[in-house]
ZATINU-365842 format. One line per 10 residues: number of its first residue (from 1); their letters; for each residue x, y, z of N, C-alpha, C. Coordinates in steps of 0.05 Angstrom, whole numbers. Layout:
% residues N
NUM	a	X,Y,Z,X,Y,Z,X,Y,Z  ...
***
This chain:
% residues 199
1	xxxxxxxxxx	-157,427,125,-147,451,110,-125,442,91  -128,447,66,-108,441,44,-84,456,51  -64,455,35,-30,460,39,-36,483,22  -17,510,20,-16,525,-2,11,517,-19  27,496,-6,60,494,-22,69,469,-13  87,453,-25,106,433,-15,126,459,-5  129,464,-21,169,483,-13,167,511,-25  162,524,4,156,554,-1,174,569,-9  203,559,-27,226,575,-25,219,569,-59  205,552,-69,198,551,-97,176,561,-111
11	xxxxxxxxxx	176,562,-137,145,571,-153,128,543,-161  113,539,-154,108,503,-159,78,516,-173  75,500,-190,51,494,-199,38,476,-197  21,474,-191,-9,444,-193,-13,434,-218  -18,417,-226,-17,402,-243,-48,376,-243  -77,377,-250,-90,366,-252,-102,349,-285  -113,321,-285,-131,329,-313,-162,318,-300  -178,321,-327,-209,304,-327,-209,295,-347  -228,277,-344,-235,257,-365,-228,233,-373  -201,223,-352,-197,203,-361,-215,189,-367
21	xxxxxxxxxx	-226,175,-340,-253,151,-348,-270,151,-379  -275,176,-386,-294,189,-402,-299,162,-432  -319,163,-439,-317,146,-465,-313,162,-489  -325,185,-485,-314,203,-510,-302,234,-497  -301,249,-522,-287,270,-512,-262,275,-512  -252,304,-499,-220,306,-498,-211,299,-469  -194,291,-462,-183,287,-439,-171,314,-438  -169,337,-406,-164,356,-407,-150,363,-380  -124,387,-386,-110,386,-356,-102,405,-357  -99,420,-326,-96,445,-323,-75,454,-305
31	xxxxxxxxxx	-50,470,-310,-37,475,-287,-37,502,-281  -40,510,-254,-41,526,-230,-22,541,-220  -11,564,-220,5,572,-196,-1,594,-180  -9,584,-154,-28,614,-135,-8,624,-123  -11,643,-112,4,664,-82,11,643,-65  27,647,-54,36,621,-34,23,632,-8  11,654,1,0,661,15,-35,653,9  -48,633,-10,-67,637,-17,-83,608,-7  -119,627,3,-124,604,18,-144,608,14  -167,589,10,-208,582,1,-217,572,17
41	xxxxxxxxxx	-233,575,32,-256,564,53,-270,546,40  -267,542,7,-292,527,-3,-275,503,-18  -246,511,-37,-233,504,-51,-228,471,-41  -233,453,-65,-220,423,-50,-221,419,-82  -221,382,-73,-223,374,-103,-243,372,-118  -245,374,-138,-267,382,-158,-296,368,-145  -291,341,-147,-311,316,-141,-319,321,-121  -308,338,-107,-331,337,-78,-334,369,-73  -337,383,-100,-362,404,-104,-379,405,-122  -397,422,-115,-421,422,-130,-416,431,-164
51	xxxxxxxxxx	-431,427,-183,-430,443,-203,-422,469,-203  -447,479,-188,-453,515,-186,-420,516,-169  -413,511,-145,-390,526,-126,-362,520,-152  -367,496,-169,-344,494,-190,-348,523,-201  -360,523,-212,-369,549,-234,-356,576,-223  -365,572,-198,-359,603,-177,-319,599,-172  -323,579,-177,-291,574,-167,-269,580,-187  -276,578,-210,-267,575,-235,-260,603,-236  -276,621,-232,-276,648,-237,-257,663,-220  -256,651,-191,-241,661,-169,-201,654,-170
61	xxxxxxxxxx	-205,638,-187,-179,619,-183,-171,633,-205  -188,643,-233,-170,652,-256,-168,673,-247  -178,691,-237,-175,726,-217,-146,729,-203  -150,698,-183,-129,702,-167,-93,693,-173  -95,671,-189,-78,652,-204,-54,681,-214  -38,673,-202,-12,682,-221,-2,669,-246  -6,656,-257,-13,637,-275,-29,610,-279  -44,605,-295,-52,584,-306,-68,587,-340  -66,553,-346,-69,547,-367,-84,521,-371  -99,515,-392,-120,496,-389,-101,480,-415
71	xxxxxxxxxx	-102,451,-431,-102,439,-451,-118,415,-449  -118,411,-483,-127,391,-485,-134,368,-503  -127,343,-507,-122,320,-520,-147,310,-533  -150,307,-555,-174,301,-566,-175,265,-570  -197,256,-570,-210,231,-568,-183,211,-589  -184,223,-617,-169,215,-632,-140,215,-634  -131,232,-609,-97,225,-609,-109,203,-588  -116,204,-567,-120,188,-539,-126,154,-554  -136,144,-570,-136,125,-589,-109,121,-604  -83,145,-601,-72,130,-618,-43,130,-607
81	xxxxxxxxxx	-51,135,-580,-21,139,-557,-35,131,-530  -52,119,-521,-65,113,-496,-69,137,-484  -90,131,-461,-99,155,-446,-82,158,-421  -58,146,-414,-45,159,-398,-25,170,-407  -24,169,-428,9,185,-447,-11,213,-463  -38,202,-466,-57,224,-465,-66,249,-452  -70,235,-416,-70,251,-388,-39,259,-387  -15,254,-393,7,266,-375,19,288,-405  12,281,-433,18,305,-449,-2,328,-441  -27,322,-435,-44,346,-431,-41,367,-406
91	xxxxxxxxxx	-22,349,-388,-9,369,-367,24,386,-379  35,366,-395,61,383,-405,51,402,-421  23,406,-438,19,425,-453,10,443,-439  -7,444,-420,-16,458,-395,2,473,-387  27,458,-380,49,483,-359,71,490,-379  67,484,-410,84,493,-426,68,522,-435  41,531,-426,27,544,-434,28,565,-404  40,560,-377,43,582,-362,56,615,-370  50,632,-364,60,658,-372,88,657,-356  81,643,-332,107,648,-314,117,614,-310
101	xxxxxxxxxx	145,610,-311,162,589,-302,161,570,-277  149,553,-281,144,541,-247,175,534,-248  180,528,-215,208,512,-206,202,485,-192  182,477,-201,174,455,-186,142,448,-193  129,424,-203,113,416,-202,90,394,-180  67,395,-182,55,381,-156,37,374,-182  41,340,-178,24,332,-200,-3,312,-186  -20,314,-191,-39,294,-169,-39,266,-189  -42,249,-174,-38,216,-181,-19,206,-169  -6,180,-183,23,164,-188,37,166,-211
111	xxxxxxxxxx	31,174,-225,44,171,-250,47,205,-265  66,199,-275,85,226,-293,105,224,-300  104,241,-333,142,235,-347,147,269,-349  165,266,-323,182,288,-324,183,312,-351  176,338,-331,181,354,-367,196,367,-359  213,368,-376,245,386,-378,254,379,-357  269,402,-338,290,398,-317,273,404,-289  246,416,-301,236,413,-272,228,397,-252  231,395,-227,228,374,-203,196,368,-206  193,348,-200,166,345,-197,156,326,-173
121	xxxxxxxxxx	135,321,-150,130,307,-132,96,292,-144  93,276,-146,67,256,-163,57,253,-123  26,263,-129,17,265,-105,-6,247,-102  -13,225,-96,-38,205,-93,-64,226,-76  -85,233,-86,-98,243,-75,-99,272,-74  -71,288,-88,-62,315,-79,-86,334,-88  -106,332,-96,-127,359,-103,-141,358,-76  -138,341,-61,-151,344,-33,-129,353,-3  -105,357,-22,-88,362,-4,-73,388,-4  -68,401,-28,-61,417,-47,-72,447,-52
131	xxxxxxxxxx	-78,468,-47,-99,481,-60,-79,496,-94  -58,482,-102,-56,482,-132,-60,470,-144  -70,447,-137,-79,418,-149,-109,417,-150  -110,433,-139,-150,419,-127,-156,455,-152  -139,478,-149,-150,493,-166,-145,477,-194  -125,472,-207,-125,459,-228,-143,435,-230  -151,423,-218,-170,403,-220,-200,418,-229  -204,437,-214,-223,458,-214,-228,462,-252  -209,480,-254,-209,487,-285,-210,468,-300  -194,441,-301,-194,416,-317,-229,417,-322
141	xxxxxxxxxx	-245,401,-300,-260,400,-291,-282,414,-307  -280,437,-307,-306,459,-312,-296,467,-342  -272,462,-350,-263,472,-381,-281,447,-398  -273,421,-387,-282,402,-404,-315,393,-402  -324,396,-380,-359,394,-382,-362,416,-393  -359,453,-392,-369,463,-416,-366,455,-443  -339,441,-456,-326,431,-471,-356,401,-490  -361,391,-464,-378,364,-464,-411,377,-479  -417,406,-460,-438,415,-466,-447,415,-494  -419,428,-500,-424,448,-534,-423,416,-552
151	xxxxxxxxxx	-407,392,-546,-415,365,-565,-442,355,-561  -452,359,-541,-482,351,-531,-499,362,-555  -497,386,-562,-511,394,-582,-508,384,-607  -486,385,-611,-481,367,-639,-495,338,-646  -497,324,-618,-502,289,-622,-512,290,-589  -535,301,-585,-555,299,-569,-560,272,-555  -560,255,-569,-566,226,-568,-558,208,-544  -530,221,-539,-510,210,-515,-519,216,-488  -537,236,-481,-538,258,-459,-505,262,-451  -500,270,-460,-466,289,-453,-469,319,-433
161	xxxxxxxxxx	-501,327,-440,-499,346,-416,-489,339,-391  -507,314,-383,-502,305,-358,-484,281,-356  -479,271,-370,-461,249,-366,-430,253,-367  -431,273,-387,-399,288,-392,-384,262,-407  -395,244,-428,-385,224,-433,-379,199,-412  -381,203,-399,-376,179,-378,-391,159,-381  -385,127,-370,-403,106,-374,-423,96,-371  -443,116,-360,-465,116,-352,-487,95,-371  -512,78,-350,-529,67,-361,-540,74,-386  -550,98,-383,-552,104,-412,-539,113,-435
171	xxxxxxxxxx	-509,124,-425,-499,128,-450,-491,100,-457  -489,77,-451,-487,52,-458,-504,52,-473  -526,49,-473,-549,40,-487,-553,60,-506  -546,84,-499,-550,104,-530,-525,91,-553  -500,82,-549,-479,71,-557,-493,45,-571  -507,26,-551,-517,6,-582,-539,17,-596  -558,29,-589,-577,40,-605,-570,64,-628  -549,82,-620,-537,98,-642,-514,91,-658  -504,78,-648,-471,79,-657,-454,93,-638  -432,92,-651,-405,115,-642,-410,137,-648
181	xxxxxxxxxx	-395,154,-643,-399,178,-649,-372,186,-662  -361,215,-670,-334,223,-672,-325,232,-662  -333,229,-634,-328,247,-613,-314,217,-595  -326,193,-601,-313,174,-581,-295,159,-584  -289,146,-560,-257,137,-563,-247,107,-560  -247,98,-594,-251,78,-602,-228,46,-586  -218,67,-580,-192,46,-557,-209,33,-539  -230,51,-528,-239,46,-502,-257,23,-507  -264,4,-484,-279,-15,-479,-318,3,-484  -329,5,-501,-357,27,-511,-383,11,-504
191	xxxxxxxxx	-375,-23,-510,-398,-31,-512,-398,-53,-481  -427,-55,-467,-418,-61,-449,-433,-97,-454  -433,-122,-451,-434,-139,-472,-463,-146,-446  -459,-142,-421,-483,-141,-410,-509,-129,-417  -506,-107,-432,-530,-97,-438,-528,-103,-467  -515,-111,-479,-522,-125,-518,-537,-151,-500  -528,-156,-489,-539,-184,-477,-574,-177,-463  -583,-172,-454,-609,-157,-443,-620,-140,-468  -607,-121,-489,-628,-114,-521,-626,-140,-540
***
């Protein structure tokens, strides 16, 4: 059973992103703040639900959420500030975008640069521990594969439906056979020299 709070005497928000791994796309992060009385029978971290229960979840968490907010960093800043100064602005823009004031943040990972004066606890694992983390993971999650969908159409070529940019066998091989795209993120390691090596 996940936690609903570190410190029930505070307003803490969750703090998740997606996409790091991703080869193209935005890197995207979402922060959370539920009822401290609030609890899901289904709710964990993103990765170990289904598509469809994401989808259903997404809907339940924005219903219930006393605040949250989604952002998100496009391929072309993430190229020109790295993708972890990428992943931790897309959470400051996230909880700079709450309606209501957290007093405290729950960020999942190791790493984070402090925003403003609020406390913050960096949680290894915390969307499985958390249910404000694992909801913001949730929305990250489901904002940026619809996000992936609507580029799929544009440049088909990648399969981005299903891959969501990630490094998959084939989007490798659509990468030497098409090119880049403007959607991808030229920092990143794209071409994999094993498979130039095998075409």
């Amino acid at each position: 059973m996940l936690k609903s709070f570190l410190y029930h005497n505070l307003i803490e928000a969750g703090c998740d992103e997606a996409g790091r791994g991703s080869l193209a796309g935005p890197v995207v992060a979402a922060a959370v703040i539920l009822p401290k009385n609030y609890r899901h029978p289904v709710l964990n971290d993103s990765k170990q639900l289904s598509a469809r229960q994401r989808t259903e979840l997404r809907e339940e968490i924005i219903k219930s959420a006393i605040a949250w907010s989604v952002a998100f960093i496009d391929n072309r800043e993430i190229d020109e500030i790295n993708i972890l100064r990428a992943s931790i602005k897309a959470m400051h823009v996230a909880i700079s975008g709450l309606k209501k004031q957290p007093q405290f943040l729950l960020i999942d990972g190791n790493s984070f640069f402090p925003y403003k004066d609020i406390s913050h606890s960096a949680i290894i694992k915390g969307d499985s521990l958390f249910y404000p983390i694992a909801a913001a993971s949730v929305l990250a999650k489901t904002f940026r594969d619809e996000f992936m969908g609507k580029i799929h159409l544009e440049y088909p070529d990648y399969g981005w439906d299903k891959n969501k940019g990630y490094p998959t066998s084939y989007h490798r091989q659509a990468l030497l056979k098409h090119g880049i795209s403007p959607y991808h993120r030229k920092s990143f390691s794209l071409f994999n020299t094993q498979l130039m090596i095998a075409f």
